[in-house]
C-alpha positions, 0 to 999 in steps of 0.5 A: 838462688845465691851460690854459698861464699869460700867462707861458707863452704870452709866452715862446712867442710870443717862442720863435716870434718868435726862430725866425721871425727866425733863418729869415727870410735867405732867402738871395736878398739878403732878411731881414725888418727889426725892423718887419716889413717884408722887407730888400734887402741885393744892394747892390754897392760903388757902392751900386747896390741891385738888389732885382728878381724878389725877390718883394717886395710892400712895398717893401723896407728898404734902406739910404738910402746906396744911390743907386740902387735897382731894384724891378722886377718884384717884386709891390708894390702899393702905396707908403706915405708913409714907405716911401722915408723918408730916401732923400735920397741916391737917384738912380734908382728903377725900380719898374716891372713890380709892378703897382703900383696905389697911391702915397700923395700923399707917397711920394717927398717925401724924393727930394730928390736923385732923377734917374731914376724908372720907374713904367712897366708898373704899374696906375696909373689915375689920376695924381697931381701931388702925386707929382713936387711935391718932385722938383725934381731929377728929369730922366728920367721914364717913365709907360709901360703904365698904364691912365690915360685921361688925364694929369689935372688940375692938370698933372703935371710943373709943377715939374720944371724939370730933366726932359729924358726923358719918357715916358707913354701906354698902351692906355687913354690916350685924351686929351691936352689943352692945358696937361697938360705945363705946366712941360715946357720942353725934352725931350732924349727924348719918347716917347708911346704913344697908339694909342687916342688920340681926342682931343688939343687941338692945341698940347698938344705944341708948347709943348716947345722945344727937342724932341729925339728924338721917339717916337709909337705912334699905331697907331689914330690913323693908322688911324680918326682921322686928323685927331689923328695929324695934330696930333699930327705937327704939334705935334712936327715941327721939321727938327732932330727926328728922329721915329721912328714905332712900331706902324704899318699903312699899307694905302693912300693915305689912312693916310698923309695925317698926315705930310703935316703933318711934311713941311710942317715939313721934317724931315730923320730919320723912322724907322718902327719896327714897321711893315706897309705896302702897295705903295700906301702905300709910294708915297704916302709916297714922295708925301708926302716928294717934295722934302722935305729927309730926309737919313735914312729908317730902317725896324725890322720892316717887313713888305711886304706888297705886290709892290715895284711902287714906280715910280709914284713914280719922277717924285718928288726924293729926292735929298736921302736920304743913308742908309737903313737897313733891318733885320728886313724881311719880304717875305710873298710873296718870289716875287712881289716885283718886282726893285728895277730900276726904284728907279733914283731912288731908289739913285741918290743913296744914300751909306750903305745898311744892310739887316740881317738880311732873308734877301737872298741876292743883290744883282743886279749891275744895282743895284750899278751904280745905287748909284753914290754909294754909300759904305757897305753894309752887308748883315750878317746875311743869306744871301750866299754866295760865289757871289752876293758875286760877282753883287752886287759884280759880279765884275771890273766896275768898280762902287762905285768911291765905297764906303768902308765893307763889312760883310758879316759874318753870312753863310754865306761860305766863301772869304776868298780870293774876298771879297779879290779882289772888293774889291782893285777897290774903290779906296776901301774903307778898312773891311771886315767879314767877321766871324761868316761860315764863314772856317776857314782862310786862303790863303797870300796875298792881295790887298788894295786899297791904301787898305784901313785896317780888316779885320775877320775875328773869330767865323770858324773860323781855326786859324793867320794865313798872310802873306794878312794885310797885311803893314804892319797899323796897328791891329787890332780883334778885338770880333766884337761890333764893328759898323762904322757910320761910316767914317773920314775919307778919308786920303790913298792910301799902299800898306799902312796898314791900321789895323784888324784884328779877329780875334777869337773864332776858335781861334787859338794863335798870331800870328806875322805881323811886322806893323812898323807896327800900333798897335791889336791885339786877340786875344781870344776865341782859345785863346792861352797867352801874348802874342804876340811884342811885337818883331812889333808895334814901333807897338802902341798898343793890345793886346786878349787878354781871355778867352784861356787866358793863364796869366800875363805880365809886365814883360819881356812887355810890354816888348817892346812899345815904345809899348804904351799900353792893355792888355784881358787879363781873363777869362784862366785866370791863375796867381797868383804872386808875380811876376805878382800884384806886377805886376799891382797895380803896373799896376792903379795906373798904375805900369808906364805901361800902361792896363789898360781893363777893370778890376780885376774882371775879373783874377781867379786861376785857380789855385792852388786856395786863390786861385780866383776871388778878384781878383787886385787884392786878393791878398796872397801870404806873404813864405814863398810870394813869396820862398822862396828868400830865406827858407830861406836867411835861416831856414837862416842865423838857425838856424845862428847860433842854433845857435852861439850855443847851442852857445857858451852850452851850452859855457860851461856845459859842457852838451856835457860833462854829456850825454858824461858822462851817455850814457857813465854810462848805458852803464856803469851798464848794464853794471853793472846786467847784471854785478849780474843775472848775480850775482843769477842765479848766487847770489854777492855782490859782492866787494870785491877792493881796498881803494882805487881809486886815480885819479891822471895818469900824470906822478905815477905815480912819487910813486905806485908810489915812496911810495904802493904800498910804503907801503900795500900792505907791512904795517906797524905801528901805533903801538900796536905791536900785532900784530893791526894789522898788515895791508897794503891792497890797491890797484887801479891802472890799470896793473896792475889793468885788464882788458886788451881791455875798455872803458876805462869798464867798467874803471873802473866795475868798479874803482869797483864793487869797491874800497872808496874811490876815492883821487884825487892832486890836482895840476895833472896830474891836472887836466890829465890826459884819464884823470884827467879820466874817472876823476873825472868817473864818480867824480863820477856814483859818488859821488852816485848812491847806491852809495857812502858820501859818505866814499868819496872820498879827495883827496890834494893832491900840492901846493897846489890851491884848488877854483877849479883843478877844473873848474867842470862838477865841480861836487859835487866843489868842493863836496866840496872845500869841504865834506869835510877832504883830505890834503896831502902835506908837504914836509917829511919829519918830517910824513910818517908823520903823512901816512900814518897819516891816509892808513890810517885814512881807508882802513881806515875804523873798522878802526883805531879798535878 
């Protein structure tokens, strides 16, 4: 077998190479670059580039416009020093979740710009400064999950002067030591994870000022090593520095000790996020924290491990504990757990309590009336029913009388006429949440306390409103993703100035409630096809109807609504016509004095079928689609004056004339045409039956049947006198010869058809004459269709006639006029024999010349 040349071989290579790259769109946003390298082109019209979960492991080739880029969790394990060349626009990059385990010293020397950069969950090992060196612009910086025992040595972030988020630590950080964040000034945010943290040189921390929002996870610290969770604590404690502390298990009074050294510093917002915690432990950190000014104490997935037995610590102040807030909490034996009867010390001066999602299904109405400066409660998201709402706001017992704000939204209540009875007692109450409960219908009335400014009754079952709803609502909220945090500034107390009204997310297909003063509604989520009626909300500020099934609305809509300033109506099933298409472009920019707030996106055409799905914003509809009417009309009249104009222009060229004469020639040629079948099948000729048609108008018929019959048709002699001359000729006239009852045209194609000449008396009658008219004009398609000589007609002039008094459309006729000698009748009666003789020679043909 032969072996294949170079050439063959190249120009196999070169066929792979061509089919690799044909192949190589992967469809996902990912096409291989010239240098092997694979590209990244999910970029969107910001120039936010997201290339994560690409199954990348290099990094990709993206356009250095983007000014943000995210490679997360991809498989890139390392970054070579031009990877990121000419990135100098850049702005964030997330490289976290690759694995990554290796960056060249100048991998990111191009960043010039780079604000952002996550390095976090990666196989880091050792850090290098040469990294950050020409980041000089970076502010957020996350070194999380990598396994670095240390931050290393000279220190990591010298130069980034402009860093105010910092985050680093893993599982195998072991040691911090004095001078590893030189150059750290000021931090808006710090996190560090350190649970295996066995040696930090105090004052590492203490040199960052101003320190902002701190987060530790200092997990084996609190638990073998105490003396480092304490300098730790110690290095970032400050009364403005809120310290949040994660991944904690306190067992007794010893686990404790390290916060000690935040309360030395006074701080005032402490959190635990993560945290399982005995009842001993709970009253040594009440201990700990007796008198310091904590103004906030929050808990995120506590687990209680104990029985609530707190009150040995019920002898300490705190007082000074304005809010505490609570969610995720689990009691391992719930039925062990002491009440909270004796925790009188500590609700008593509580302003804003918040326990959510914790399984409570009762609150006893004994501690209600300890909370007696409470002013916000929230308890959404647990397991309250109608029945024991009423045990814990303590049915008609005056109780809370300083409550602002309720948010029991997420539990399994069913009645809304129980939940407005029981807070019509709550004189202060301007916010109420019942959103998310089981709410499928509403009574036909309501009572509510007077100072209530916001309802919130969105993600229930509602099918119709009832007047239980205020009947002077102000404003409206609808977002059952809405959550309640802070009330609003006490008002002074005037009856029905409710401000907030949220349903949303229910099925409701109308709203019909007059409600004079609202100013803020939102609608969305339900099943409406249309706007509500703008005349029922004349102070409507604020109006939200996004994903509905609205089908399109308009400029009279919302006119209706006289001071309506924001509109969220996206997400709809809209109609695109021509109508609501021009008015939603003229709103989008700001033309029609309304605020759409969710933006163009999120207006897009459900029908018709060609526009679906396309954004209503970038529409064009044809001026066919848009103005139909106008346009048919408009059509309709330009074909109508195209078709006059036409019509003059076919006139003048007497067009009309030649298509009558044509369709009537054919008709008679047909005619013909059987006549001469009809002769063929029954074996005879044509005859000749007349020696002459003659043609005239009947205002000459006198000079006809006085001078012309006689002369012709009576025998006569020659000039020669010979005998053998004498014949008369025979004439075919139509008042004689004309079958009665046949067409008029069959009558003069078969007088043509059987006379030897056609005979025309020219005079301004003939050319007035209609008969004449026809006469000539088949004549005219005789002559010249083949059937007779080109001697066949005759033109006797009765008086003076030039070829400009024939009509223009005879055309062939003129030219035979010009071309062919015709006879002129004389006036004078000595030429008239001359006249004749003319006449008969001409009729008889070569007869006379024997």
């Amino acid at each position: 077998m032969r072996r294949p040349t170079s050439c063959q071989l190249a120009l196999l290579l070169l066929f792979l190479n061509l089919c690799r790259g044909q192949g190589s769109d992967s469809g996902d946003g990912r096409s291989d670059s010239g240098d092997g390298r694979s590209s990244c082109h999910r970029c969107d019209s910001h120039l936010s580039c997201n290339c994560s979960h690409g199954g990348f492991t290099h990094i990709p080739v993206v356009t250095d416009r983007a000014l943000t880029i995210d490679l997360s969790c991809n498989a890139i394990a390392t970054v070579m020093d031009d990877d990121l060349m000419g990135h100098t626009r850049l702005r964030a990059l997330d490289l976290h979740g690759n694995g990554l385990a290796a960056i060249q010293p100048s991998a990111f020397d191009s960043l010039w710009s780079l604000e952002e950069l996550d390095l976090s969950d990666n196989q880091l090992a050792a850090l290098n400064y040469r990294w950050f060196r020409k980041l000089e612009a970076l502010q957020q910086l996350n070194l999380l999950s990598n396994p670095y025992s240390c931050l290393g040595s000279p220190p990591l972030f010298q130069g980034l002067i402009q860093l105010r988020r910092l985050a680093f630590g893993g599982p195998a950080l072991e040691e911090l030591r004095r001078g590893d964040l030189s150059g750290v000034t000021q931090l808006e945010e710090l996190t560090v994870h350190a649970n295996n943290l066995t040696r930090y040189e105090s004052g590492t921390l203490a040199d960052i000022w101003p320190l902002g929002r701190v987060t530790l996870s200092l997990h084996g610290p609190f638990l073998t090593n105490m003396p480092v969770a304490s300098a730790v604590l110690g290095d970032v404690s400050y009364p403005e520095t809120p310290i949040t502390l994660e991944d904690l298990h306190l067992i007794g009074n010893w686990s404790v000790q390290p916060l000690r050294e935040s309360a030395r510093k006074r701080i005032r917002h402490l959190s635990f996020r993560n945290l399982s915690v005995s009842d001993e432990a709970v009253v040594s950190l009440l201990v700990v924290v007796d008198g310091v000014p904590i103004t906030y104490l929050s808990v995120d997935g506590i687990t209680l491990t104990g029985e609530g037995r707190w009150e040995k610590a019920s002898y300490t102040d705190q007082r000074s504990i304005d809010e505490f807030f609570a969610q995720d909490v689990v009691v391992l034996d719930v039925f062990k757990f002491f009440s909270l009867l004796d925790l009188k010390f500590l609700l008593q001066y509580l302003r804003r309590v918040s326990v959510i999602n914790s399984k409570v299904f009762v609150m006893p109405c004994i501690t209600s009336k300890l909370l007696v400066n409470l002013q916000y409660l929230d308890l959404s998201d647990n397991l309250l029913t109608d029945l024991t709402l009423v045990e814990t706001l303590c049915g008609d017992h005056e109780t809370l009388k300083e409550l602002r704000v309720l948010n029991i939204s997420g539990n399994p209540l069913k009645s809304l006429s129980t939940v407005s009875r029981l807070v019509t007692k709550l004189s202060k109450l301007t916010h109420l949440d019942v959103s998310r409960t089981g709410y499928i219908s509403m009574p036909p009335s309501c009572p509510w306390p007077s100072t209530l400014r916001h309802l919130n009754i969105s993600g229930a079952k509602l099918t119709t409103t009832t007047p239980c709803l205020p009947a002077t609502l102000e404003v409206w909220g609808l977002n059952h993703k809405a959550r309640i945090l802070t009330p609003m500034q006490d008002c002074h107390l005037v009856l029905h100035h409710i401000q907030v009204l949220d349903l949303s997310n229910n099925n409701l297909r109308g709203f019909t409630q007059h409600l004079p003063v609202l100013r803020e509604l939102h609608l969305s989520g339900n099943k409406f096809l249309s706007l509500p009626p703008g005349q029922l909300f004349p102070n409507l500020q604020t109006l939200t109807i996004h994903s509905n099934t609205l089908n399109m609305f308009g400029r009279l809509d919302l006119q209706s609504f006289r001071r309506l300033e924001s509109l969220q109506a996206g997400q709809n099933q809209f109609v695109c016509s021509c109508d609501f298409v021009n008015f939603l472009q003229s709103a989008l920019k700001g033309h029609e004095g309304i605020h759409l707030t969710d933006g163009e996106d999120n207006y897009v055409c459900d029908s018709p079928l060609y526009l679906q799905g396309e954004p209503v914003g970038r529409v064009h509809l044809s001026i066919v689609t848009c103005h139909r009417v106008l346009f048919v009309s408009v059509s309709c009249g330009l074909v109508l004056v195209v078709g006059v104009l036409l019509g003059v222009f076919l006139w003048r060229l007497h067009a009309f004339w030649y298509l009558k004469m044509t369709w009537a020639w054919l008709k008679a040629k047909h005619s013909s045409r059987c006549r001469q079948r009809h002769r063929v099948i029954e074996g005879s000729e044509a005859l000749l039956s007349f020696d002459a048609f003659v043609s005239y108008s009947e205002r000459d018929a006198g000079w006809v049947e006085n001078f012309l019959v006689p002369e012709l048709e009576e025998p006569s002699e020659s000039d020669s006198g010979d005998p053998r001359t004498l014949r008369s000729l025979t004439l075919c006239l139509h008042k004689r010869d004309f079958l009665p009852g046949h067409w008029i045209v069959d009558n003069i194609m078969s007088a043509m058809e059987r006379s030897r000449r056609t005979v025309f008396i020219l005079s301004e009658n003939f050319v007035q004459s209609d008969w004449c008219r026809y006469e000539l004009d088949f004549s005219h398609f005789w002559l010249f269709d083949g059937h007779a000589g080109g001697e066949a007609a005759i033109l006797v002039l009765l008086e003076p006639l030039s070829k400009d008094d024939v009509p223009k459309r005879f055309y062939k006729l003129r030219k035979l006029m010009s071309s062919t000698t015709y006879l002129e009748w004389p006036r004078e009666e000595e030429r008239r024999p001359e006249f004749w003789r003319s006449l008969r020679k001409a009729l008889r043909g070569g007869d006379e010349d024997d």
